[in-house]
C-alpha positions as CSV (number, residue, x, y, z in Angstrom):
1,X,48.1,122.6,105.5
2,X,45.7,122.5,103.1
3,X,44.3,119.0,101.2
4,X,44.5,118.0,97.3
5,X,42.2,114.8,98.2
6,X,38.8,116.3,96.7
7,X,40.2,118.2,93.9
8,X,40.4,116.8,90.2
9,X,42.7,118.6,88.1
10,X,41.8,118.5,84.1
11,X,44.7,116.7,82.4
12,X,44.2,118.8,79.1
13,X,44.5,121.9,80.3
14,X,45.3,121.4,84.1
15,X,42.7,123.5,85.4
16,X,41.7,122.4,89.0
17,X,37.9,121.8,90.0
18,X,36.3,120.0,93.4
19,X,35.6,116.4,93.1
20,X,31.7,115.7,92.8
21,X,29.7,112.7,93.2
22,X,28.2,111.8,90.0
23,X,24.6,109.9,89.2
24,X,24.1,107.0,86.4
25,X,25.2,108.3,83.1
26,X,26.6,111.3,84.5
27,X,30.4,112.8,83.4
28,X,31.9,115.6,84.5
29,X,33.3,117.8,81.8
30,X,35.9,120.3,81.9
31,X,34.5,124.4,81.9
32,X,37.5,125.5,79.8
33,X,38.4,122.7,77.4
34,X,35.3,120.5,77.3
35,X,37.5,117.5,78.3
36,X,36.4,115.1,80.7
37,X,37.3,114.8,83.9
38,X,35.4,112.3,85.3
39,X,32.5,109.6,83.8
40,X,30.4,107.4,86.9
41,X,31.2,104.1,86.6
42,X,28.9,102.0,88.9
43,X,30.8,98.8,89.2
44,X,31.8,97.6,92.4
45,X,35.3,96.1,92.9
46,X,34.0,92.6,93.0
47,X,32.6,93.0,89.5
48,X,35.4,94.6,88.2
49,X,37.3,91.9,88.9
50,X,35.2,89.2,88.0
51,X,34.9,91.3,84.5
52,X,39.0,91.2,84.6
53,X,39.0,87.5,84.9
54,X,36.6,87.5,82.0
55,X,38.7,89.0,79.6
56,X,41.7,87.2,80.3
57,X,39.7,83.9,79.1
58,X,38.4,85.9,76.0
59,X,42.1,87.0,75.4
60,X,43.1,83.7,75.2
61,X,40.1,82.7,73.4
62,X,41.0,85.8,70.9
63,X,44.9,84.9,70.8
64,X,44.9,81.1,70.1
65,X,41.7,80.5,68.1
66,X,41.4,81.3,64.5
67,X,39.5,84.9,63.8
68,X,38.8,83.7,60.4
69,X,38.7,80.2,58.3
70,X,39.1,80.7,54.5
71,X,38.0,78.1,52.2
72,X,38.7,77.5,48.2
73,X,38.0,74.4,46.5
74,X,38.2,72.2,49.3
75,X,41.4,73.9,50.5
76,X,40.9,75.5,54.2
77,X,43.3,77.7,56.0
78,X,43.0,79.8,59.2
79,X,44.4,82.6,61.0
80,X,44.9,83.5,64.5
81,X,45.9,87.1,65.7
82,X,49.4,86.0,65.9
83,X,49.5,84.6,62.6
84,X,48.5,88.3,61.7
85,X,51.5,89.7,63.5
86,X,54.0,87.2,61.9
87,X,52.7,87.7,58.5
88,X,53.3,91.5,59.1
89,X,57.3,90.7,60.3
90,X,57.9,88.4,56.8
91,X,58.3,91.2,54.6
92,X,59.5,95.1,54.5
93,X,57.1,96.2,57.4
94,X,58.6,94.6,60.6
95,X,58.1,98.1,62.2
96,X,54.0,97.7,61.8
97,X,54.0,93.8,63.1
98,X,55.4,95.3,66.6
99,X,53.2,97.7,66.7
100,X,50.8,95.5,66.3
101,X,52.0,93.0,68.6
102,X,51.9,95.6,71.2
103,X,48.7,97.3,70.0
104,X,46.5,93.9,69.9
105,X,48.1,91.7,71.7
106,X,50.7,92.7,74.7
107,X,48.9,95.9,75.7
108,X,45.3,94.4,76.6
109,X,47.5,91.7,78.5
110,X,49.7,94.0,80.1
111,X,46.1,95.9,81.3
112,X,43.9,92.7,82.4
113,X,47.1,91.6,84.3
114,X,47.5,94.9,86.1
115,X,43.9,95.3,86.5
116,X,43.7,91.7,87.9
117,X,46.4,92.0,90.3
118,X,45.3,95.9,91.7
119,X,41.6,94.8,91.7
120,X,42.4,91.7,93.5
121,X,44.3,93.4,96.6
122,X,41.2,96.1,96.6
123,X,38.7,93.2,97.6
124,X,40.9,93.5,100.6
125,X,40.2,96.9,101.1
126,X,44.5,97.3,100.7
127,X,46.7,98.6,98.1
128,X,48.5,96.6,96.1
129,X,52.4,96.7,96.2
130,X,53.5,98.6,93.4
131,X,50.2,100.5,93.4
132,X,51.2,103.7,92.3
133,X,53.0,102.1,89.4
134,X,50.5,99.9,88.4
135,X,47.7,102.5,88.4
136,X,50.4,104.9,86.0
137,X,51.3,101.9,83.3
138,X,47.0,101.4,83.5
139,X,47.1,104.7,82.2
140,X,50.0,104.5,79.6
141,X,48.6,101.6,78.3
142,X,44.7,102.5,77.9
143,X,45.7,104.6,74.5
144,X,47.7,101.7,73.2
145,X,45.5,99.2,73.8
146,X,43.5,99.2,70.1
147,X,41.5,95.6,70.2
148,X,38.7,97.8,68.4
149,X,40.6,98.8,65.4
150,X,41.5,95.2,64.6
151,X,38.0,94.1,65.0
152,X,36.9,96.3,62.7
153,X,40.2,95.4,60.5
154,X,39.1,91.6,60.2
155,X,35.1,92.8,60.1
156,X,36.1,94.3,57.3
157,X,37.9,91.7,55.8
158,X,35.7,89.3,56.0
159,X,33.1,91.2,54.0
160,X,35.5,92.1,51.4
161,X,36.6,88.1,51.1
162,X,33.1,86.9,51.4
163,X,33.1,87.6,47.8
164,X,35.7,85.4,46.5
165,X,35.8,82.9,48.8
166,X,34.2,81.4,51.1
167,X,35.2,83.0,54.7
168,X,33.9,81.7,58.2
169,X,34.4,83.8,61.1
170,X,36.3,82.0,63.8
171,X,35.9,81.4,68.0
172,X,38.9,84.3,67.7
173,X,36.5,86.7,66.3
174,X,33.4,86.6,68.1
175,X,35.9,86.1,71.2
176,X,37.7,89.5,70.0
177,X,34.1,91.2,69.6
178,X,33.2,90.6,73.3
179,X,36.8,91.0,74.5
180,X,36.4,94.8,72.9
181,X,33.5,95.9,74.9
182,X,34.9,94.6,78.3
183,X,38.1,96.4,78.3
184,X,36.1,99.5,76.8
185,X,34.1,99.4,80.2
186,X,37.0,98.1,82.5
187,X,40.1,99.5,81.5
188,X,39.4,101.9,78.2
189,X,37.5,104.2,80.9
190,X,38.6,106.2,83.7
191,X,40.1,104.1,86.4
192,X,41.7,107.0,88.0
193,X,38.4,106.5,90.8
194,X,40.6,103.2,92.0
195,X,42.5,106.2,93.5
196,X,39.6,107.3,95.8
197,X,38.7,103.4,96.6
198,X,42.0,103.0,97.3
């Protein structure tokens, strides 16, 4: 019987190549589509996890302080990413405050949890019950997960205020910022090599 363990099949265009080990700032791209298969990722479980733990602070960080403090005439008011979302549901646009609910908020959670609770069994050298699930939702959720678009959405806001009033980015924001670039290089990549660890 033959084995599927060193293959990698292209999930654009399903063409099927053998697995190889890449160097720093290596990816493997596809011959027929130019997707990519596979990028190196050069951090150990240990860091992953610690990286996972990370986030989660700078989610909460991100979710319960204000991303912005706007002040006129002595009058101050701030907003938090779930004030965003619950401004969205008051008027004709609920549809847009779940999406993003789910895009800014639930998703990342819904990945650091996973990753947390996979990454935490593989310091064991074990699989984590539910593995196989886990490891697909990771993947469901990585183009959902848009912490990057908001960021740039209140970046740009604050410019545009910084005009008329006087507008203070918040713990939220810079939180947000850093929160970005960790699940970019945790969970926004290819954690399909969890698979090989694992």
């Amino acid at each position: 019987m033959a084995t599927t363990a060193p293959l990698i099949i292209c999930e654009h265009c399903d063409c099927v190549y053998e697995k190889v080990t890449l160097a720093k700032h290596q990816k493997a791209l596809c011959t027929r589509c130019g997707g990519v298969l596979a990028r190196y990722n050069g951090l150990s479980v240990q860091q992953r996890l610690a990286l996972s733990f990370t986030a989660a602070v700078l989610w909460t960080f991100s979710n319960f302080y204000p991303v912005m403090t706007i002040s006129l005439k002595g009058m101050k008011n701030s907003a938090t990413l779930w004030d965003s979302v619950v401004a969205l549901s008051q008027g004709p646009i609920t549809f847009i405050a779940l999406v993003a609910a789910i895009s800014i908020i639930i998703a990342p959670m819904f990945q650091l949890l996973l990753l947390i609770w996979v990454l935490s069994f593989a310091l064991t050298s074990r699989r984590s019950p539910g593995f196989k699930l886990c490891m697909r939702w990771l993947e469901t959720l990585r183009p959902w997960s848009m912490l990057e678009v908001c960021l740039l959405g209140a970046m740009v806001a604050v410019f545009k205020l910084a005009g008329l009033l006087d507008v203070l980015p918040g713990i939220g924001m810079f939180a947000l910022a850093v929160l970005s670039l960790l699940l970019i290089r945790i969970a926004g990549r290819d954690v399909r090599d969890l698979w090989d660890t694992l």
